[in-house]
C-alpha positions in Angstrom: 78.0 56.0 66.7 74.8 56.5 68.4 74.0 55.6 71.9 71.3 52.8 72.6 68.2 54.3 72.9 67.5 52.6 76.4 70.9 54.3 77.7 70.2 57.6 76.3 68.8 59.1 79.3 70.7 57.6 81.7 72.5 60.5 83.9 76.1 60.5 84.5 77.3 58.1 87.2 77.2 59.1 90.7 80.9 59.9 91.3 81.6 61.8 88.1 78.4 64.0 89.0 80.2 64.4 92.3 83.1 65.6 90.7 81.5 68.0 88.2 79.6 69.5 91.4 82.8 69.8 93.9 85.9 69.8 91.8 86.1 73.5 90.6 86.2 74.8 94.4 88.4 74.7 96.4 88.4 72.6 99.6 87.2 74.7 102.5 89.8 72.6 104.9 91.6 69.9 105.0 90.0 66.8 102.6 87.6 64.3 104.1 86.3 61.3 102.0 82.8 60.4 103.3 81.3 59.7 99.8 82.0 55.9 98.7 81.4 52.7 100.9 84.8 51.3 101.0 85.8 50.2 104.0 89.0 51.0 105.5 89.0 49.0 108.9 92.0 46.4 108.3 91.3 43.3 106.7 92.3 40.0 108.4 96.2 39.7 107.6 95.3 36.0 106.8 94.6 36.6 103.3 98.3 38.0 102.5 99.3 34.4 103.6 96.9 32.3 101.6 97.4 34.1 98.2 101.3 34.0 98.5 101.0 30.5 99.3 98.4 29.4 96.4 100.4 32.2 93.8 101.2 28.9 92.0 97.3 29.2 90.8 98.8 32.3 89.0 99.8 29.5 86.2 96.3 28.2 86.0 92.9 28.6 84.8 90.8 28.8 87.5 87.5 27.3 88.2 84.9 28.7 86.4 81.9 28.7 89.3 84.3 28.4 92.0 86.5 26.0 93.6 84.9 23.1 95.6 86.7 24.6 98.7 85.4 28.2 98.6 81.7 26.9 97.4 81.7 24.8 100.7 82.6 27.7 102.7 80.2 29.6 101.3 77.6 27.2 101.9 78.8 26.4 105.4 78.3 30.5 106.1 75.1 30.3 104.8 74.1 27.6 107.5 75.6 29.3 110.1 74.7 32.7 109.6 71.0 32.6 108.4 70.0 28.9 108.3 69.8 28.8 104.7 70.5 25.0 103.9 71.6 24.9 100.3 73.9 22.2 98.2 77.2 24.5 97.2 78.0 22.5 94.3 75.0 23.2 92.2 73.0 26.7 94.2 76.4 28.8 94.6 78.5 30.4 91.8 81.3 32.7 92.9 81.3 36.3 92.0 84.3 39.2 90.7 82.2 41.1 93.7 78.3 41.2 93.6 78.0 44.3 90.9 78.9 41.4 88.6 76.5 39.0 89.7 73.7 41.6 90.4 74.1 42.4 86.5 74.4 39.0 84.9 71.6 37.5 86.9 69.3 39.5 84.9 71.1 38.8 81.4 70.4 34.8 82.7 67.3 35.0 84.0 64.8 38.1 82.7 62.7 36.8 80.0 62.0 38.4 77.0 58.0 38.9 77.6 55.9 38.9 80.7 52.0 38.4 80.5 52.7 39.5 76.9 54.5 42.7 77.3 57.4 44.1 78.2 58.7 42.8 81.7 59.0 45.1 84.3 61.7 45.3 86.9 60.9 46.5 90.8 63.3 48.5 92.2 63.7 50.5 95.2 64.5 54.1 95.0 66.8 54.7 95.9 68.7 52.3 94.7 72.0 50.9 93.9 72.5 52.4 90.4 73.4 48.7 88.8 69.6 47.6 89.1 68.5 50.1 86.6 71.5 49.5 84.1 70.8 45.7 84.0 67.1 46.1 83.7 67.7 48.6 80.6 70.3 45.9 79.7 67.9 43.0 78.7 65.3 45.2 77.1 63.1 45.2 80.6 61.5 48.4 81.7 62.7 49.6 85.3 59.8 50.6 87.7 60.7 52.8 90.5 59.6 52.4 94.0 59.4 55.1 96.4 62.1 54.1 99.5 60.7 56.9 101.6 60.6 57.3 105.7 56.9 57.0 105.4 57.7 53.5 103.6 59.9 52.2 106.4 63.0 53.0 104.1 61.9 50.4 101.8 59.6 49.6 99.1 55.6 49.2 99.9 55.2 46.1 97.2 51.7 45.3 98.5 51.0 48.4 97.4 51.7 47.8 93.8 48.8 47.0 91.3 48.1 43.5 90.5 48.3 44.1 87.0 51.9 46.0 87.5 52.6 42.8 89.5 51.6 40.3 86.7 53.9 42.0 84.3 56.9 41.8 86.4 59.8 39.5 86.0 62.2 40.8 88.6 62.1 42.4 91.9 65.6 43.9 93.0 65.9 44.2 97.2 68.8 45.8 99.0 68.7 44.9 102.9 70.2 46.0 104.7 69.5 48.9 102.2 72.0 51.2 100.3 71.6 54.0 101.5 69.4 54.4 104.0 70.3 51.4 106.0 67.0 49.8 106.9 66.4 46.3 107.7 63.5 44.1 106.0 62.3 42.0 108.7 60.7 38.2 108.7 57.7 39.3 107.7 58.8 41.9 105.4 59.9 39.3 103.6 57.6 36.9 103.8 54.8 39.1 102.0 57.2 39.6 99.1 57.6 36.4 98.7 54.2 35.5 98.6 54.0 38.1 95.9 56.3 36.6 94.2 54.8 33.0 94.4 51.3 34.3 92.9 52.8 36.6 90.4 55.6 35.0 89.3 58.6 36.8 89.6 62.5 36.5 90.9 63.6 38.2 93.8 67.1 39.3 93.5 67.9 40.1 97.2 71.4 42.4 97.3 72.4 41.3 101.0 76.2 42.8 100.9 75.5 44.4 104.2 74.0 41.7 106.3 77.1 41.1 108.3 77.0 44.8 109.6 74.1 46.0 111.8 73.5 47.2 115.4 71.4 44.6 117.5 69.6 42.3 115.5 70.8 40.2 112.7 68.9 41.1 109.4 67.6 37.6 107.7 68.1 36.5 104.9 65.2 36.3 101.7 67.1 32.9 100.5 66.1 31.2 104.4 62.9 33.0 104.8 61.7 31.6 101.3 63.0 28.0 102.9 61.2 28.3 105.8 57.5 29.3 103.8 58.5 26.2 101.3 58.7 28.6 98.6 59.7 27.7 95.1 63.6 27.3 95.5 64.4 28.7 92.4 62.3 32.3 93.5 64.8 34.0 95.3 68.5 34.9 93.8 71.0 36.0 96.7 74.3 37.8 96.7 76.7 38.0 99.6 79.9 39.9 99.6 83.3 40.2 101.3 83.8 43.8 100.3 81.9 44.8 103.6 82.2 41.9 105.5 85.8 41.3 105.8 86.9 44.8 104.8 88.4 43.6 101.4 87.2 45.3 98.6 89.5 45.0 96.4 89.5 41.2 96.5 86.4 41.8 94.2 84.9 38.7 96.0 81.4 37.7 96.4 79.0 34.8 95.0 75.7 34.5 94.3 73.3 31.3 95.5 69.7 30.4 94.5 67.6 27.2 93.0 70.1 24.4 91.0 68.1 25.4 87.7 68.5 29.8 88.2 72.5 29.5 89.2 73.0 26.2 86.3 71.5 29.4 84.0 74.2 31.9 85.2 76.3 29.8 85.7 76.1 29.0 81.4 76.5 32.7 80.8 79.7 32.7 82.8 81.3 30.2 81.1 79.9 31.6 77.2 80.5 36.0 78.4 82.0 35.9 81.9 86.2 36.1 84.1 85.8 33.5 86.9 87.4 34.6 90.3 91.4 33.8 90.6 92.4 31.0 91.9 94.6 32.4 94.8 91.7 34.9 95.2 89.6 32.2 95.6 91.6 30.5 97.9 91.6 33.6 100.0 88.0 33.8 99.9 87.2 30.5 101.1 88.8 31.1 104.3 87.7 34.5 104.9 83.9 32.8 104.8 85.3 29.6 107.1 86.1 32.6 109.8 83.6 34.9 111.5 86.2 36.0 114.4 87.2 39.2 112.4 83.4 39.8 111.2 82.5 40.2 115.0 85.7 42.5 115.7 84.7 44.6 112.5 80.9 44.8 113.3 81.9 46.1 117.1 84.1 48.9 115.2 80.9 50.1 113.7 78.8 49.5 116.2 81.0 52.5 118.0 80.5 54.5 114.8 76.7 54.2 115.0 76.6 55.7 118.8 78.6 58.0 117.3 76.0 59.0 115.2 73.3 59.0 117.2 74.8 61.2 120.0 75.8 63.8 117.1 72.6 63.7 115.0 70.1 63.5 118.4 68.4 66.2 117.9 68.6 66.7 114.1 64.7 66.4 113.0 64.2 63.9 110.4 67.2 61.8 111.4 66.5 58.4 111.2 69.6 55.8 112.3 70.5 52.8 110.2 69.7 49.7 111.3 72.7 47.9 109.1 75.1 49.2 106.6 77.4 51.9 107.5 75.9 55.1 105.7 73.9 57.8 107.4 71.0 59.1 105.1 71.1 62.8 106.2 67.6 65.4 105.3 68.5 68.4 103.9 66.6 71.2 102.5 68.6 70.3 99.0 71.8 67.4 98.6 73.6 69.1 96.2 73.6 72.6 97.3 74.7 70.9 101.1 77.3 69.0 99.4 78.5 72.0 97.9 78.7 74.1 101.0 79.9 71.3 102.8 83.3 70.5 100.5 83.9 75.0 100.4 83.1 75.3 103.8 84.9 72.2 105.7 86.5 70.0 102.9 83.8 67.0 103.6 82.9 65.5 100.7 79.1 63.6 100.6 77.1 62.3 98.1 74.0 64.3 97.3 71.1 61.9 97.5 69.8 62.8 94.1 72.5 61.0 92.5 71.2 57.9 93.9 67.5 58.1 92.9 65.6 59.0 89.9 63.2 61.3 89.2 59.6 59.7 88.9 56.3 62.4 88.4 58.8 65.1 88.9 59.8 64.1 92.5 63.1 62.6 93.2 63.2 61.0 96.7 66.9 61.5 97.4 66.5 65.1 96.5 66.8 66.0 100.1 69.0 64.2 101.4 73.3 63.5 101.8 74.8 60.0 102.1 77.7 60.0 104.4 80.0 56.7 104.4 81.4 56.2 108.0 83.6 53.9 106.7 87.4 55.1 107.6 88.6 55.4 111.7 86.5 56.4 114.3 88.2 59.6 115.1 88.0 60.4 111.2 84.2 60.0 111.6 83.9 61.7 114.9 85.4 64.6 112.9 83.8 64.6 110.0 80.0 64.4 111.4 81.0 66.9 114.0 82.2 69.1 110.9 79.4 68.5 108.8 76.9 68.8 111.7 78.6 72.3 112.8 78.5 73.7 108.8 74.9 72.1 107.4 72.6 72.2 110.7 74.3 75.4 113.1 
């Protein structure tokens, strides 16, 4: 059968590329995984307990937008950590991890026109790779922003057209941002909301990261949008525990917004969508009720990133993250430093290409590697001093 036509250019996924590039040399030493964010500090040995003692909820359905305990503890993190007053019952759906929630939002909420055309979706470039996908999904066309060190790292939307503006329905934001790690600020966020007012779009703000930064916590859209008395159903946010509490593979997240935009999700969940588990919910809700182990795990990084700076000082171009835990390394070309990183050393990185798109023949992640510091500290401290020693000798 033939493929859609709006998925018939789409390039392999990042990881398979990887593959194709890397797998038919040999490693150049001993194998070191710096290419996907999952975290590998421990995870708080709480949640063993909790799901062993709710595996009853094995025998039943579970709730399909969450269970009244994890929605409260959700909203009670959202008060803490940003200030973000919101009702859980009715703003807050849980999530099988955000990718889930970052691509459903879009089936719920794009419309089918905008100012009479096709709608456009904003997105950052580069970018996390399920933006595009769900844009394409829904029949919308995805508009590539440059996310460029002479843009701060992230998109310039004031300097979008009006007219560009007019026709778009959704704005995608990553902050702190995959991959370079750059934090939008008050103000930041405050103009794109104010785009978003007079133009009329969603904001679907990807904050997985916030819990991990150096000095100064990044806001949030959702409180930002609260404190300008913003339309409450403008801004769509998505929090994680993937990053936060080092559990990836709880696939655990939700998503929170207006009581009309997350009643809309919430409808396609229950018509096309797998709520969360019950034990994996009850797990959840206490991993959001405690921020002890978020502070213990931010510190680990927070090593990492002086790490970082003390072995990339002097590298021109090098530009450390504000949040996040990749390093967004310039090279003359990713692929061909990937390549003579993995036969050289046996460091595997991403080549930043495979994270971008091309747009007028340029492709802003062309020259650049993204390197996950994600395992121990002495595994990082060898692998940047490694890659440091092979790439920029």
């Amino acid at each position: 059968m033939n493929q859609p036509k709006r998925f018939s250019n789409l390039p392999a996924y990042a990881f398979p590329r990887l593959r194709a590039l890397l797998d038919a040399h040999p490693a150049g030493g001993p194998v070191r995984h710096m290419t996907i964010g999952e975290p590998k500090h421990p995870y708080p040995g709480f949640v063993d307990d909790i799901i062993a003692k709710n595996a009853t909820l094995w025998n039943s359905y579970p709730p399909n937008e969450g269970s009244p305990d994890l929605l409260n503890a959700a909203e009670g993190w959202l008060m803490r950590r940003f200030g973000a007053k919101v009702d859980g019952a009715s703003q807050i759906m849980a999530l099988n991890g955000t990718r889930e929630g970052l691509y459903n939002a879009m089936m719920a909420l794009c419309p089918e026109t905008k100012s009479g055309g096709q709608p456009l979706v904003l997105l950052p470039n580069p970018f996390y790779q399920v933006y595009m996908v769900a844009a394409l999904s829904v029949g919308a066309q995805p508009m590539f922003l440059p996310a460029t060190a002479q843009t701060g790292f992230l998109p310039d939307f004031n300097a979008v057209p009006a007219d560009v503006l007019d026709r778009t329905a959704v704005v995608y934001i990553c902050t702190p941002s995959n991959p370079q790690g750059a934090v939008a600020d008050d103000t930041y966020l405050r103009d794109l909301i104010a785009l978003a007012q007079k133009h009329d779009f969603y904001i679907f703000s990807d904050e997985c990261y916030a819990e991990i930064y150096r000095d100064t916590p990044p806001p949030s859209a959702l409180r930002v949008a609260q404190d300008m008395g913003a339309d409450p159903e403008r801004v769509v946010g998505f929090h994680s525990l993937s990053k936060r509490s080092n559990a990836p593979g709880l696939r655990s997240g939700f998503v929170v917004g207006g009581p009309k935009t997350i009643g809309n999700i919430r409808q396609l969940r229950a018509y096309a969508g797998a709520p969360l588990p019950g034990p994996i919910q009850a797990a959840s809700a206490a991993l959001w009720n405690d921020d002890a182990h978020v502070t213990e795990n931010r510190a680990l990084y927070a090593q990492k990133y002086a790490i970082a700076d003390e072995i990339f000082a002097d590298l021109p171009g090098y530009a450390p993250p504000q949040g996040g835990f990749f390093l967004w390394l310039p090279v003359p070309d990713g692929e061909q430093a990937a390549l003579k990183a993995w036969c050289e050393t046996g460091v595997r990185v991403l080549p930043g290409a495979y994270l971008s798109r091309d747009v007028n023949g340029e492709n802003p992640g062309a020259g650049f590697i993204r390197v996950a510091m994600v395992a121990p500290k002495d595994e990082v401290t060898e692998g940047l001093q490694i890659l440091r020693s092979c790439l920029w000798s």
